[in-house]
C-alpha positions as CSV (number, residue, x, y, z in Angstrom):
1,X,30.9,41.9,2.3
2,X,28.5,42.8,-0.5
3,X,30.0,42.9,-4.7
4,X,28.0,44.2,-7.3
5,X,28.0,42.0,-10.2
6,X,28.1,43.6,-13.9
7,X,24.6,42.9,-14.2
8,X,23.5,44.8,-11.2
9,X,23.0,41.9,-8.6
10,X,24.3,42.6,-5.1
11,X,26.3,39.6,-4.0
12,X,26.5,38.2,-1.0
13,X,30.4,37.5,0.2
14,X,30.2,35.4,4.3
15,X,32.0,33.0,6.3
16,X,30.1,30.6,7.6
17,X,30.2,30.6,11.9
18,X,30.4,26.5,12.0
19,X,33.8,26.5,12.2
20,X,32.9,28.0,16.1
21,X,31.5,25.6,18.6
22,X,28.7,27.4,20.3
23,X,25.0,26.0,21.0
24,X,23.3,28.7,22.9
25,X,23.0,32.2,22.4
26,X,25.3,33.0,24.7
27,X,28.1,31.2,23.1
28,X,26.6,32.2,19.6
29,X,27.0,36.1,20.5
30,X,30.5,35.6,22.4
31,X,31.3,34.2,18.5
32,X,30.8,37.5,17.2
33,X,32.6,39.3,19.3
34,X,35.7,36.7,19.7
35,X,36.0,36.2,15.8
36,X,33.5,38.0,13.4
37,X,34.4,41.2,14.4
38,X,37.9,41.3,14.4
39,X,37.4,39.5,10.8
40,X,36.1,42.7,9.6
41,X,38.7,44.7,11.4
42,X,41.1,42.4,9.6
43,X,39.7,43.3,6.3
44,X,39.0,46.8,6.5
45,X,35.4,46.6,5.5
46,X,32.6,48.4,7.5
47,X,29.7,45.9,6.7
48,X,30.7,41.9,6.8
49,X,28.3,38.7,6.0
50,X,28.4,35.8,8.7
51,X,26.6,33.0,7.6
52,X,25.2,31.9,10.9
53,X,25.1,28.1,12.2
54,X,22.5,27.9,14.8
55,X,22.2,24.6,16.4
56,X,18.7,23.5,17.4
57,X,18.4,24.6,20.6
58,X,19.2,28.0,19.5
59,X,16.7,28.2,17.1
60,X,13.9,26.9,19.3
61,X,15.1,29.5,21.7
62,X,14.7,32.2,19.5
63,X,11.7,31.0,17.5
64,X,9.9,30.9,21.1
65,X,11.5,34.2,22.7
66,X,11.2,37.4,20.5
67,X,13.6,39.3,23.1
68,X,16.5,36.6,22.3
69,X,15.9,37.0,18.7
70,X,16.0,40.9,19.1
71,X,19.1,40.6,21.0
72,X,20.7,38.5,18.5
73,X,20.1,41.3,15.7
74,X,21.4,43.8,17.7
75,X,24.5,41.8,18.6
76,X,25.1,42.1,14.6
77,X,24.2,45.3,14.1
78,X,26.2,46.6,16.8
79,X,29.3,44.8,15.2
80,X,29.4,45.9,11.5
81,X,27.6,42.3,10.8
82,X,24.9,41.3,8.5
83,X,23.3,37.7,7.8
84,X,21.5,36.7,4.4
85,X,22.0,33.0,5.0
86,X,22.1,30.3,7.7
87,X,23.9,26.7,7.4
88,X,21.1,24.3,8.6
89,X,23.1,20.7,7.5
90,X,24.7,19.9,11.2
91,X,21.5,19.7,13.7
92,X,23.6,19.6,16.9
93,X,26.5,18.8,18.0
94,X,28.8,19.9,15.3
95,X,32.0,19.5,17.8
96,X,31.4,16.9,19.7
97,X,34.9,14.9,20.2
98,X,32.8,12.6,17.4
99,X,30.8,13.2,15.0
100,X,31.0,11.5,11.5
101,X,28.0,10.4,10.0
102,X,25.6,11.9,13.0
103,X,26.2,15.2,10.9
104,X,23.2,13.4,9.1
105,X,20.8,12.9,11.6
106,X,18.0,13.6,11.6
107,X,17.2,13.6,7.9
108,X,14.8,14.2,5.6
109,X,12.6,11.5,6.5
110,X,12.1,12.7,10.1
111,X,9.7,15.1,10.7
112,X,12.1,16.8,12.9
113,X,14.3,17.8,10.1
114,X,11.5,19.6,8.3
115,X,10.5,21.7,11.4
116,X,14.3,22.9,12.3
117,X,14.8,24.0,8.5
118,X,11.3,25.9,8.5
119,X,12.0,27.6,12.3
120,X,15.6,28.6,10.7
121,X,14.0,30.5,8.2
122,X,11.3,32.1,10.2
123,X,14.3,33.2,12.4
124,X,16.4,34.6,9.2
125,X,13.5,36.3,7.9
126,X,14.2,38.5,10.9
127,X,18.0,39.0,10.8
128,X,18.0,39.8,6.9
129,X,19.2,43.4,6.3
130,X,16.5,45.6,4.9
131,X,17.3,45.8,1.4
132,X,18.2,42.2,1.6
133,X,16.4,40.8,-1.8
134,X,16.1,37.2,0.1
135,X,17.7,34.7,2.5
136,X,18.9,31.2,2.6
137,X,19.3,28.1,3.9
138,X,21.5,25.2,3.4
139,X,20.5,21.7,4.3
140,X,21.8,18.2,3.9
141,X,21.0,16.0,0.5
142,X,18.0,14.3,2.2
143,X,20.1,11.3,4.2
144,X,23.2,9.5,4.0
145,X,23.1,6.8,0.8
146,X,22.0,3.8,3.1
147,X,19.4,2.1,4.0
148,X,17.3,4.2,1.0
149,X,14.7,1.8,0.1
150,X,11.6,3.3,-1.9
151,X,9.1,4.2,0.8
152,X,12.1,6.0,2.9
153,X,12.5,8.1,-0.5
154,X,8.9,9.1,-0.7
155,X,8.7,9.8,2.8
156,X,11.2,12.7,1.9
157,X,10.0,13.9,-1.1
158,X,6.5,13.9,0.7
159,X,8.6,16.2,3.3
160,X,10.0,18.8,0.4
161,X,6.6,19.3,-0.5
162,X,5.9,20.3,3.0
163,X,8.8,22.7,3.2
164,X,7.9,24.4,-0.2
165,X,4.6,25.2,1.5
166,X,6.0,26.3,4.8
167,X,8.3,28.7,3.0
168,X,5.8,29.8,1.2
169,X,3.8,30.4,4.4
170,X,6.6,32.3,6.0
171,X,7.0,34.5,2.8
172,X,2.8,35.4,3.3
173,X,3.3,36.5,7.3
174,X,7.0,38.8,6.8
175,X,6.8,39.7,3.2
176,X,10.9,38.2,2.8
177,X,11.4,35.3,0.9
178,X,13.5,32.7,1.9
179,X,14.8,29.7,-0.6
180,X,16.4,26.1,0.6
181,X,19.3,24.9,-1.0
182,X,19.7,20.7,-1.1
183,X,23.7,20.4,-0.6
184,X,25.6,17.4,-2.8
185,X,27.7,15.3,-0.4
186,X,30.1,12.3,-1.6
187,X,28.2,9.5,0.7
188,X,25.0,10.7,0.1
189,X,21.7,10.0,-1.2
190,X,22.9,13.0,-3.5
191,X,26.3,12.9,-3.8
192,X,26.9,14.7,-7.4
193,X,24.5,17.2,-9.7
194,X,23.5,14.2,-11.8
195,X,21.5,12.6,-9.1
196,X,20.4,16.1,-7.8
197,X,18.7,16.9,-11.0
198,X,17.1,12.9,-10.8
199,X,16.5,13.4,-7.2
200,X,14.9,16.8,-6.5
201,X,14.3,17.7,-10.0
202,X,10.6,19.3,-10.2
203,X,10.7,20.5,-6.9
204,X,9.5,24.6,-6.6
205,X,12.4,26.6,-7.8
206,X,11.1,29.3,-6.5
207,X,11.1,27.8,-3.0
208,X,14.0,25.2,-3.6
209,X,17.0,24.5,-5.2
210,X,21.2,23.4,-4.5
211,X,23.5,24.6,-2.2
212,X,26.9,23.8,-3.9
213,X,29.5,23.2,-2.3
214,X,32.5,23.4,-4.6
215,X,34.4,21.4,-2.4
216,X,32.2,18.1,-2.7
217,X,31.9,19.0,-6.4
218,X,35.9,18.3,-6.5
219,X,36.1,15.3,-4.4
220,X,33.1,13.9,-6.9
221,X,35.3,14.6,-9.9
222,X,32.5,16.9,-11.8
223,X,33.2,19.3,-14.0
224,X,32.0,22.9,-13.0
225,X,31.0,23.5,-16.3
226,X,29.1,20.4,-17.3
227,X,27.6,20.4,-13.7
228,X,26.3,23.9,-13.6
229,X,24.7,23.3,-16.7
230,X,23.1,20.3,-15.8
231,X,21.6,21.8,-12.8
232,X,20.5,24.8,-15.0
233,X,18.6,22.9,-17.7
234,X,17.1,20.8,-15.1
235,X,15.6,23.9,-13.6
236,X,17.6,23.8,-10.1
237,X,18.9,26.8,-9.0
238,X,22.2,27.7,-7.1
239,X,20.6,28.8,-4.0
240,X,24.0,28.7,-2.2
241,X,27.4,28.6,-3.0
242,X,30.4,27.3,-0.1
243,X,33.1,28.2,-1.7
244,X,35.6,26.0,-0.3
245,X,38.7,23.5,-1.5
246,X,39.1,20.0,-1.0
247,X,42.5,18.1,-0.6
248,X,44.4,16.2,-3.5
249,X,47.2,14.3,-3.6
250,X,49.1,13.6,-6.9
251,X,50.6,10.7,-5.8
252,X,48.9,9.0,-3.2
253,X,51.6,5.7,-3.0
254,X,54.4,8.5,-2.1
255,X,55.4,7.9,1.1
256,X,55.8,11.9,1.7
257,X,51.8,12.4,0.7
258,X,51.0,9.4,2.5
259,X,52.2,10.5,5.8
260,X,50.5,14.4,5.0
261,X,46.8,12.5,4.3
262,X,47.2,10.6,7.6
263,X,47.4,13.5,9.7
264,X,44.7,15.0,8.2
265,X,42.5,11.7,9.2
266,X,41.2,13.5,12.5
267,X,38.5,11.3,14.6
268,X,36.0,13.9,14.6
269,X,35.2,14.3,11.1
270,X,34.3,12.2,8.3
271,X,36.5,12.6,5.3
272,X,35.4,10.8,2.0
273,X,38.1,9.8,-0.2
274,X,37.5,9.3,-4.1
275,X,39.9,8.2,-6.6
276,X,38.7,8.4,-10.5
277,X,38.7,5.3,-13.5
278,X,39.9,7.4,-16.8
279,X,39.0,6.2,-20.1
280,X,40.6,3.4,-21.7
281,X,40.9,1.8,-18.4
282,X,43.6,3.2,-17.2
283,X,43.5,5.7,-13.6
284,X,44.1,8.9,-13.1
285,X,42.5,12.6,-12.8
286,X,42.9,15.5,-14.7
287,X,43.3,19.2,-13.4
288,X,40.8,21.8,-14.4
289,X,40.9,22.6,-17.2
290,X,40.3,19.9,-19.0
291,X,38.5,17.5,-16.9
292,X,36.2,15.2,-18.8
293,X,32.7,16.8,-18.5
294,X,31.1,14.8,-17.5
295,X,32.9,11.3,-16.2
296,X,31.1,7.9,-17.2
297,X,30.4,7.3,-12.9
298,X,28.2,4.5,-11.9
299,X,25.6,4.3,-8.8
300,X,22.9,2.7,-7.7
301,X,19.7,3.4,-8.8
302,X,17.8,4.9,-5.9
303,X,14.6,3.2,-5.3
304,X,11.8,5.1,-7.0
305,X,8.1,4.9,-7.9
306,X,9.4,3.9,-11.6
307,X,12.0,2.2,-13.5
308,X,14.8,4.5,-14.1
309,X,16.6,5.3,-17.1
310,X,20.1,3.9,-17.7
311,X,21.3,7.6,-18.1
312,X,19.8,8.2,-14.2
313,X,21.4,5.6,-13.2
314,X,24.7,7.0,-13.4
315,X,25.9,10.0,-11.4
316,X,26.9,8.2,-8.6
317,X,30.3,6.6,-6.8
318,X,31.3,2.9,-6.9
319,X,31.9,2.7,-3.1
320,X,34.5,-0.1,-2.5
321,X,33.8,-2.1,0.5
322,X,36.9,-3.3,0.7
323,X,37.0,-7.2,0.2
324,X,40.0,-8.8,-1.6
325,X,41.5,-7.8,-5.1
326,X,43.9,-4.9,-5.0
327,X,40.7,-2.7,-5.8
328,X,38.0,-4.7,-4.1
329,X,34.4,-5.8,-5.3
330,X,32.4,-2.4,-5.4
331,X,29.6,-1.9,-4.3
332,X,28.0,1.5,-4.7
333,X,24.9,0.7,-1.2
334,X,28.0,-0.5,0.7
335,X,27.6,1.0,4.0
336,X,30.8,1.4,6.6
337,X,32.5,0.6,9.4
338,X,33.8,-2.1,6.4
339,X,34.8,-4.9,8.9
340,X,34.6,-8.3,8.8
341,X,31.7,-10.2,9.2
342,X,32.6,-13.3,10.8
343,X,33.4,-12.4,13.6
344,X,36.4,-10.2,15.4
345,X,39.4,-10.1,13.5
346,X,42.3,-12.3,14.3
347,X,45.3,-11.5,15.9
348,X,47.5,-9.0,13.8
349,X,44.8,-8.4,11.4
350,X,43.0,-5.2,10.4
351,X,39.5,-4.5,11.3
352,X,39.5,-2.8,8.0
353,X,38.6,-5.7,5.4
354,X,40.9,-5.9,2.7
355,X,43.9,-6.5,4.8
356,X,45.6,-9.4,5.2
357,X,46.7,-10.9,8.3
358,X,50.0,-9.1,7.9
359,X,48.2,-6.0,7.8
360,X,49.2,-5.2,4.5
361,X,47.4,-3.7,1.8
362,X,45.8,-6.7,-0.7
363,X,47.5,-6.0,-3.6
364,X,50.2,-3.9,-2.0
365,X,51.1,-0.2,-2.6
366,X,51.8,-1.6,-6.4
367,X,48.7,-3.1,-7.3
368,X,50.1,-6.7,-7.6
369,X,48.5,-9.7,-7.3
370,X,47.3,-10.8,-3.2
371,X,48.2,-13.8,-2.5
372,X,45.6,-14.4,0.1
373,X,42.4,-16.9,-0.6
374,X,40.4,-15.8,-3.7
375,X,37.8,-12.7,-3.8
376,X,34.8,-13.3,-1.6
377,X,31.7,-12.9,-3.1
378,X,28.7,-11.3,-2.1
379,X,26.2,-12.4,0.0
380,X,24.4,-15.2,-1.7
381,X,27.0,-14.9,-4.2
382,X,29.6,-16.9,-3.3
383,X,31.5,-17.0,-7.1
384,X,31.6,-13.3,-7.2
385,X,30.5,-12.9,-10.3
386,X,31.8,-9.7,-12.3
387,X,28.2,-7.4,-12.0
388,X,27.3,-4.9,-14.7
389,X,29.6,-2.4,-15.5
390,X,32.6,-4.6,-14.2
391,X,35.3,-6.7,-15.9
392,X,36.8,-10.0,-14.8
393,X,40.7,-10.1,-14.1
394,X,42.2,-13.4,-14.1
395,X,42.3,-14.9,-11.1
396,X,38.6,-14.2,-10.6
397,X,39.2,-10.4,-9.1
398,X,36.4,-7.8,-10.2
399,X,37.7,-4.4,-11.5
400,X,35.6,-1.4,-12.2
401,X,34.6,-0.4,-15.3
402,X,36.3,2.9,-17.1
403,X,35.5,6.2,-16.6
404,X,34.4,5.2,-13.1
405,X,34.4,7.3,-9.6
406,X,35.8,5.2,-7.0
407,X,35.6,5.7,-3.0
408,X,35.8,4.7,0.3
409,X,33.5,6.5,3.1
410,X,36.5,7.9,5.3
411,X,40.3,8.7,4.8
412,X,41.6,6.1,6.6
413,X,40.1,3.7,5.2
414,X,41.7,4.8,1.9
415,X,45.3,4.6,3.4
416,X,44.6,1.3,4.5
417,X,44.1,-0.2,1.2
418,X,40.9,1.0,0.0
419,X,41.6,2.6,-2.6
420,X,44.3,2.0,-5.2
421,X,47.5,4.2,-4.6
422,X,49.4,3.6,-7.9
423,X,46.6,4.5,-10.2
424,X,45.9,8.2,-9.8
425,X,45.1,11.1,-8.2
426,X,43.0,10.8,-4.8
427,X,40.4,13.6,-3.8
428,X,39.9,14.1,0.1
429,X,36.8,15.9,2.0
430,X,38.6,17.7,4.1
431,X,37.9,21.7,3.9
432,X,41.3,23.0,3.3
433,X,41.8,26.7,3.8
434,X,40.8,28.8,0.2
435,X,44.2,30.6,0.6
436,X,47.3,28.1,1.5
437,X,48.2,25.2,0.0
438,X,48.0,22.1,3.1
439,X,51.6,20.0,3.6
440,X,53.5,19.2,0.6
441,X,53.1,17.5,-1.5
442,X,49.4,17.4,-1.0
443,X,47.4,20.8,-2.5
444,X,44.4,21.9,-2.9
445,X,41.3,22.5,-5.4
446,X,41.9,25.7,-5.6
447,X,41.7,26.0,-9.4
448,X,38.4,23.8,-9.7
449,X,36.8,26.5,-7.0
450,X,38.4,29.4,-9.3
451,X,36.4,27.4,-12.6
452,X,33.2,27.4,-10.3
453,X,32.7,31.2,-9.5
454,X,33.6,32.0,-12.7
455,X,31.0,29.4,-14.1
456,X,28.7,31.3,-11.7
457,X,29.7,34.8,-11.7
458,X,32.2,35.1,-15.0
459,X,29.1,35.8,-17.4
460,X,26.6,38.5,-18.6
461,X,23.9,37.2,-15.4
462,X,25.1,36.2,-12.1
463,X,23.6,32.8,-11.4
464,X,23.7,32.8,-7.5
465,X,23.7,35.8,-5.2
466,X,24.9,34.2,-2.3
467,X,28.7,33.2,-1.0
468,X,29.7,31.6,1.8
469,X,33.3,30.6,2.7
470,X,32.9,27.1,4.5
471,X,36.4,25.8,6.5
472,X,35.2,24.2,9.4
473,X,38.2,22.1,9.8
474,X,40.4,25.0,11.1
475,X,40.3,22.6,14.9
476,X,41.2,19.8,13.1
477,X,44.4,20.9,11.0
478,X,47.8,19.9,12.1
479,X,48.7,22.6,13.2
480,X,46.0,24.7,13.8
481,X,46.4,28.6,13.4
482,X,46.9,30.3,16.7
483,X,45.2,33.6,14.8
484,X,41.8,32.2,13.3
485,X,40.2,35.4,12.6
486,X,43.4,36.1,10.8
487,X,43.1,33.0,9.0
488,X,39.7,33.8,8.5
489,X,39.9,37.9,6.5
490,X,42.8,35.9,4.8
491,X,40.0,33.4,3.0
492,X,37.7,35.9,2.4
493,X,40.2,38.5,0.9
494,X,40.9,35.3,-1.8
495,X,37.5,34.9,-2.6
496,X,36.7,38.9,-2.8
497,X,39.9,38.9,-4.6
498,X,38.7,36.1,-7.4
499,X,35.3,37.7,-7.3
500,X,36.8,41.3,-8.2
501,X,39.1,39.6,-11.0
502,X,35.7,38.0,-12.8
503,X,34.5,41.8,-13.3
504,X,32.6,42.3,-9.9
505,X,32.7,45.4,-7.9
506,X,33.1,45.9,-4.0
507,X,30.3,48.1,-2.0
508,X,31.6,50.4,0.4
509,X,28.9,51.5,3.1
């Protein structure tokens, strides 16, 4: 679907095609006719946007065969369809029965990363509609947080240089530009817009700029308003927004919200949990409205070329590995699986550290005390000492500092003690559908994706052009929807529907 924005720029309204498992053409084109068409039937709209993933193999396919790639453009033609942008972030294998943190590989310091984000462009340049004003593609925020020593860091920056070129190359030879848009993920090397603007700031912003995902912008705990304009003074442009809705739950120690999360903890996908430190030290997370602009979160400092500042050091998630205290130790380069190092567990005891023997939560649901041995240090640490940023509780047990993002790197690790579930609110990556709220009492982010297109669209000058709805997890629901392309035209009517209310206009063919 295509809206006109009060200032005359034609936006771009898609659903992005990941949420299909296809990796040849064949499957690719059996997509459209299975699902994107009857989406537009749904809707009642003659033209609809698809954002298209195509998994490596397709690409090289159609990069090397210019009858597959005409085929392909036909396919959309014939069926109402148009594509201004592709999702390049999952490389392959987006529905295997597992895939978790492979979604990341290969990243930005393989060469092979570069070369399938420059041949998805080259193949966009030739599905974008004529009076298309440009295309893009989304990508991943350069890897997943760890290991990210300082020559792994140049190594990708070396590589955005290179894709600046290329797509400037591309631009030369077809006359259509296309821009890349780096995507904030909680886990990340860039997980928020704070270490986007320290991480790609000065890259071409005519070449390059964010995909935004205003799910992950939730989960973080960011402002929409403070974040947009952190990214807009920093000279990083929306490329991309995925207008999607993570999961919250109000009251993660209620039994009732407990038992929703855990059967949203599928095996196939990772799902980043994230729990936030108010001010004053107490926990908790406000709605939007109202959200503090910009929360006092704490990171590590990425290895760079020079000593960063103590304001780029924030931005970032105290990632709790897990070890004793009814919080744990943080440690924002802790890396998962958390389990124990010594060895296999014992009998009756989780793998998950931070369990007892019992298989309780440390702490309990209630925060109290453990009663287990005292908090392990870290590695050549062995007092624990409180780090920056940290106070000491008696008993020798760490806590964070306040105004601080906690998380853990996948949902059930969160329900088995790794975050607090007394404290406050807890924020989920799971891609819940725009237009129902998930099991009670869990809901969505609904309202923080409402604050973000009208951050974006809601003024005199639109600030991105292109839309993409993004629920991949329709497989993975509960109950999944025995009418997807229903479920489908019922997101995209929301989002048209939010889009229309902000002032914007729908084209008719």
């Amino acid at each position: 679907m295509r809206l006109r924005h009060p200032d005359g720029t034609p936006i771009h309204l898609a659903y992005c095609s990941n949420v299909h498992q296809a990796e040849d053409l064949d499957g690719v084109l059996a997509q459209l006719a299975a699902y994107a068409e009857p989406v537009r039937e749904r809707l009642g709209v003659d033209r609809l946007g698809i954002g298209l993933w195509l998994a490596r193999d397709v690409v090289t396919e159609l990069v090397g065969d210019g009858r597959a790639l005409a085929r392909l453009k036909d396919e959309l033609s014939l069926r109402g369809l148009e594509t201004v942008t592709l999702n390049a972030f999952p490389y392959a294998g987006f529905h295997r029965e597992v895939v978790k943190k492979d979604v990341y590989l290969p990243d930005w310091t393989h060469k092979a990363r570069l070369d399938y984000t420059l041949d998805c462009a080259r193949v966009l340049t030739a599905l974008l509609p004529d009076d298309a004003r440009r295309g893009s593609v989304s990508t991943l925020p350069l890897a997943w947080r760890t290991p990210w020593p300082a020559e792994r860091s140049n190594t990708a920056r070396r590589a955005l240089d290179r894709l600046a070129d290329g797509l400037a190359a591309i631009e030369r030879e077809t006359g259509r530009p296309v821009r890349v848009g780096f995507e904030p993920e909680p886990g990340c090397v860039v997980e928020t817009t704070t270490q986007a603007v320290r991480e790609l700031g000065g890259l071409d912003p005519e070449r390059l700029g964010i995909c935004l995902d205003a799910c992950h912008l939730a989960v973080q705990f960011e402002d929409p308003g403070a974040a947009l304009a952190r990214l807009a003074a920093a000279g990083l442009p929306v490329v991309k927004l995925q207008a999607s809705c993570a999961v919250e739950a109000d009251d993660p120690a209620d039994p009732a919200a407990r038992a929703a999360l855990g059967r949203l903890a599928d095996p196939r996908f990772l799902h980043q949990a994230r729990t936030r430190v108010a001010a004053q030290g107490s926990w908790g997370a406000s709605s939007v409205p109202g959200e503090s602009p910009d929360p006092g979160v704490a990171g590590p400092r990425i290895p760079r070329q020079r000593e960063a500042t103590a304001e780029e050091q924030g931005g970032g998630t105290r990632h709790i590995c897990g070890l004793d205290g009814p919080m744990g130790p943080v440690d924002s380069g802790c890396a998962r699986p958390a389990v124990r190092q010594d060895g296999p567990h014992a009998p009756g005891e989780s793998p998950v550290r931070g369990m007892h023997q019992s298989g309780a939560p440390v702490g309990g649901q209630a925060g109290g005390s453990p009663a287990g041995p005292s908090p392990v240090g870290r590695p050549g640490d062995p007092t624990g000492p409180a780090g920056p940023g940290h106070a000491r509780r008696p008993g020798g047990q760490r806590v964070p500092g306040e105004g601080r993002v906690l998380g853990v790197d996948d949902l059930p690790d969160a329900l088995a003690g790794g975050l607090p579930a007394d404290r406050g609110a807890w924020r989920v990556h799971f891609h819940a559908p725009l237009h129902a709220e998930p099991e009670a009492p869990l809901r969505t982010t609904a309202p923080h994706l409402t604050a973000v297109l009208s951050g974006l669209l809601g003024g005199p000058v639109a600030a991105c052009d292109h839309i993409e709805v993004e629920t991949y997890t329709w497989s993975v629901l509960p109950r999944p929807p025995a009418d997807l392309a229903g479920g489908i035209a019922a997101e995209l009517a929301w989002a048209r529907d939010r889009l229309t209310g902000l002032g914007l206009k729908e084209e008719t063919s």
